[in-house]
N, C-alpha and C positions, 0 to 999 in steps of 0.2 A: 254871698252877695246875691241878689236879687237879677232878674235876666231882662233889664228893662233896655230898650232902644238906646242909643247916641248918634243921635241926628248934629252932631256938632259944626258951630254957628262957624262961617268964616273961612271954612278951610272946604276944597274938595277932596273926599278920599274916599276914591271909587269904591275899594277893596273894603271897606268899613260897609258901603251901604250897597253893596252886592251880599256881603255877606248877611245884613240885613233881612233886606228881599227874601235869602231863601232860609230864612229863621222864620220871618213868615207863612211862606209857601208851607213851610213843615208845620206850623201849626200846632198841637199837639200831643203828635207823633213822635217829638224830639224835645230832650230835656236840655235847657239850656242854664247854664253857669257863668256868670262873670269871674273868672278867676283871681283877675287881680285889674288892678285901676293904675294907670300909668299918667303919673302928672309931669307935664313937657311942655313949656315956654305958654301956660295960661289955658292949655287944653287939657283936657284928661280923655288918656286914648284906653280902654279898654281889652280887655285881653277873652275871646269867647272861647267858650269848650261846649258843643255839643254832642250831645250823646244820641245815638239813634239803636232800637231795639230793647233785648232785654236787659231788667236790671240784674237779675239775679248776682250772685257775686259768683257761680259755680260756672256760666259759660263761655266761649273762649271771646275776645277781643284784640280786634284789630282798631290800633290808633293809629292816626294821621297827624303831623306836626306839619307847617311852612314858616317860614317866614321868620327862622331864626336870625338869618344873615340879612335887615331886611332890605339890601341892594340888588338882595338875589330872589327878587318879590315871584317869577315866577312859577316858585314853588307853594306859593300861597295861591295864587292864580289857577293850577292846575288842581289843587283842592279844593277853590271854589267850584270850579268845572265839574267837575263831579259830586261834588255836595248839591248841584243845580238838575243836573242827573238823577242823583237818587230822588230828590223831592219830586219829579216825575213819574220814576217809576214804580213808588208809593203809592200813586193813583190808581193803579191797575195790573203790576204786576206779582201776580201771586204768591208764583218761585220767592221772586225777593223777600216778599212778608214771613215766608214762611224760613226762610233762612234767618230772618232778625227774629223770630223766636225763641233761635238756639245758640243767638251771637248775639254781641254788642261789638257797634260800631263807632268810634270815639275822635272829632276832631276839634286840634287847634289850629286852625289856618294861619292865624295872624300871631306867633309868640312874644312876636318881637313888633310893635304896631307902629310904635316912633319909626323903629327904621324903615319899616313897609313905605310910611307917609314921606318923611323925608329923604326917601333913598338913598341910608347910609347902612353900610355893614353893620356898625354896632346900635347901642341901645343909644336913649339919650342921654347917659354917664360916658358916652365913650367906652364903653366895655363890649367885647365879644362874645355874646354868650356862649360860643363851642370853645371858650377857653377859660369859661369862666368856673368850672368844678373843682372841687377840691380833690385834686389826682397829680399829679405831678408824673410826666412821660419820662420815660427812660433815652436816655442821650436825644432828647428836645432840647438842642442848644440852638437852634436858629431863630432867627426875629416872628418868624411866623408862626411858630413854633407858640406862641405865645408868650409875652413877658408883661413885667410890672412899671417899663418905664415913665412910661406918659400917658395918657389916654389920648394924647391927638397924634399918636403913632396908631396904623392900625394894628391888630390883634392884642391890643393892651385886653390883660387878662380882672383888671382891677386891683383892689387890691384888699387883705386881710381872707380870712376862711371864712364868711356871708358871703353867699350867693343874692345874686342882683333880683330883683322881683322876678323879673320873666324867667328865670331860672330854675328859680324857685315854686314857678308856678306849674311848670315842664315836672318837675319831679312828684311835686302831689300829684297831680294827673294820674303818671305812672305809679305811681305807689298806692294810689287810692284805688284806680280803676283795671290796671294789669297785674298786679303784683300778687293778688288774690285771685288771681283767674286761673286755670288749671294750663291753659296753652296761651298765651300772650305774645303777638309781633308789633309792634312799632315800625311806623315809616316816617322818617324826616328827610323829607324836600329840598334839595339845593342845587345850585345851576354854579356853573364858570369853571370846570376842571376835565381839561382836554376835548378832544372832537367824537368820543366811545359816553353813552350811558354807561352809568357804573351803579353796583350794586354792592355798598362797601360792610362790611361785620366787621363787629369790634376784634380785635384790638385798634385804637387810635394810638393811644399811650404808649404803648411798648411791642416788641415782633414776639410775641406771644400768644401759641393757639389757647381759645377759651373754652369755656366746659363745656358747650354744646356744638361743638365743632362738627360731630359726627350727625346731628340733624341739619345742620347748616349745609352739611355735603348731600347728606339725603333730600333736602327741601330741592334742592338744585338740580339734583339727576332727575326730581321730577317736573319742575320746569322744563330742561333741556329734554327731556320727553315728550314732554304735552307740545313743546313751542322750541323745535330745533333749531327755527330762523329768528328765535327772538332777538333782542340789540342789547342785549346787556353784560358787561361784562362784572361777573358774580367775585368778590375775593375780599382780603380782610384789606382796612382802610390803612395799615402800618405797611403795605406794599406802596404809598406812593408818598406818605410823609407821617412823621411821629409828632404829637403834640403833647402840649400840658391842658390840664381842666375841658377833655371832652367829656360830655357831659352823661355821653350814653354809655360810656367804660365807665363812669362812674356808678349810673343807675344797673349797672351788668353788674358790677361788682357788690353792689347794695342788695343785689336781691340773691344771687349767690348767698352773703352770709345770712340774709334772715328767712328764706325761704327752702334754698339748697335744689336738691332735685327733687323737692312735691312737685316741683312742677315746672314748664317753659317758658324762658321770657328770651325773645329773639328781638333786640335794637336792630334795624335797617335802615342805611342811609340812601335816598335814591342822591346819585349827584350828577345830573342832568349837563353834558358835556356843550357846554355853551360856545366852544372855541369853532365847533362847524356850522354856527349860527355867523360869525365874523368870517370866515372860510368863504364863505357865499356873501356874506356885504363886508370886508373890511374897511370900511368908513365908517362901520357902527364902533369902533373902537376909539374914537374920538366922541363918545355917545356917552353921557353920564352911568349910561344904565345898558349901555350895547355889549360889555364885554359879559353882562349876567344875564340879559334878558334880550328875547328875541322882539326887535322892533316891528318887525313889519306885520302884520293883521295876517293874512294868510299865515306866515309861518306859527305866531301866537296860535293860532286854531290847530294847527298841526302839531303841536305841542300840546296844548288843553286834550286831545285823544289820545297823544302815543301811548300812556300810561295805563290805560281803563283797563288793559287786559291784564295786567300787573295786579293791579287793584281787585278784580274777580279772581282769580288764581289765587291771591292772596287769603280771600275771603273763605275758598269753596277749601284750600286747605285744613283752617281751623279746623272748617266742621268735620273734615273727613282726613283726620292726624293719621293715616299707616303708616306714613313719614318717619313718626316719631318713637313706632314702635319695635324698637331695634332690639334684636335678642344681643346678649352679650356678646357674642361670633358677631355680626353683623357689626354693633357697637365699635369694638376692636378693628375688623376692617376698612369701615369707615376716617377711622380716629388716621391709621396708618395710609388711606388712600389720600386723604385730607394734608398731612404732613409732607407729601412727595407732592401735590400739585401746588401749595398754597408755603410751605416754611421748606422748603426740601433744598 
């Protein structure tokens, strides 16, 4: 599809023509995709993916998703934030340029743009996207857990083995532009679980470590190196609940059988503890959007930055993977240090 505007009539959605603005700004220096077209009560909300740096298929990428949950918009927000950043620092700063020579940089802000606009969790079927894969969790018998009864229950997962558009459009992305890449990380964005940042790896589905467990432990020691004080608490996402059709145990496990170990595909979920945003105003809990999203303007700003240094760490590891180069001794103690902190 073609990467034209949507100045759409009638409706305001900030997040649409923010996003805009800095498609703009970038000019182009940044390749932009309409991925798919979402038709919802007489509008058609659009889904963008832009790409910044090179194309090659051989260097590493880091992609950015929000906006899957879209009540939990400000994980779209915090991406805009920074996509508004980078298009700055493209003006002048050199370091930068000369790091997107040897990386590609890849986001979808908005996956989910009905729910961003409407501020509902799911799409405009009523479906979940992080329940919507075709995976089925291991003793996921609870309602949240996802299921097939209603759609106007939440985490209704849909129904049949088709994935919903923006689902759909989530996996090409990753199949198109990570899957081929020799180191590949994913970040997806979401707010409202407990008062701690959290840094979750897959397993979602089942309490099972996955194949790269052992760079996942090494990616970490080097964080808790470089940033002792940092806020986040690092561990796999089946330490605080199991589900059915998440989406990134699926893509984990999709590139597993067609790729294997040519190469690294690391799914990260940031999920942004929205519960010490209500700690500090509980009246925003009576707030359509208070238990996801921080209302008040100072705190939004203090949000829109906590993340940036996550985001360069992130970046500056691609290029420089020692991380990832584990002799089989190493490999092994990893695997075992990993099993006593995280399944032990």
């Amino acid at each position: 599809m073609d990467s034209r505007l949507y100045f759409m009539t009638g409706i305001n959605f900030a997040e649409l023509k923010q996003l805009e603005g800095i498609i703009k700004q970038l000019g182009d220096r940044a390749r932009i995709e309409i991925l798919e077209e979402i038709n919802h009560k007489g509008q058609t909300f659009p889904i963008h993916c832009i790409s910044l740096g090179s194309s090659e298929p051989d260097v590493p990428v880091l992609a950015f998703f929000g906006g899957v949950h879209g009540l939990e918009k400000i994980g779209s927000q915090v991406i805009l934030s920074y996509m508004e950043t980078l298009s700055q620092l493209l003006d002048w700063d050199g370091e930068l340029l000369a790091r997107l020579e040897k990386s590609r940089l890849v986001f979808v802000p908005m996956v989910n743009p009905v729910g961003v606009y409407w501020g509902t969790r799911a799409n405009g079927n009523g479906v979940d996207l992080m329940r919507n894969a075709p995976i089925e969790g291991v003793g996921a018998t609870r309602l949240y857990s996802g299921h097939r009864l209603s759609r106007h229950l939440p985490w209704y997962r849909g129904e049949g083995a088709v994935m919903e558009k923006e689902a759909q459009a989530v996996c090409r992305v990753v199949e198109q532009q990570l899957f081929g890449a020799p180191l590949a990380i994913a970040l997806d964005l979401h707010s409202g679980f407990g008062i701690q940042d959290r840094l979750w790896f897959p397993y979602a589905s089942r309490k099972t470590p996955f194949a790269s467990i052992a760079e996942i432990l090494s990616l970490k020691e080097q964080y808790d190196r470089c940033y002792p004080h940092h806020i986040y608490r690092i561990e796999p996402t089946c330490h605080e609940y199991v589900i059915n059709g998440d989406i990134w145990d699926y893509l984990f496990d999709e590139f597993c059988q067609r790729v294997g170990d040519k190469a690294l595909f690391l799914p990260l979920t940031l999920e942004m503890g929205s519960w010490l945003w209500l700690r500090k105003s509980p009246t925003h809990l009576f707030s359509r959007h208070g238990l996801f999203h921080p209302l008040l303007p100072h705190r939004q700003q203090r949000i829109f930055r906590r993340h940036f240094m996550l985001f360069d760490f992130l970046h500056r590891s691609l290029l420089y993977p020692k991380w990832t180069q584990l002799s089989p001794a190493q490999r092994t103690a990893y695997e075992t240090q990993a099993q006593g902190l995280w399944y032990g």
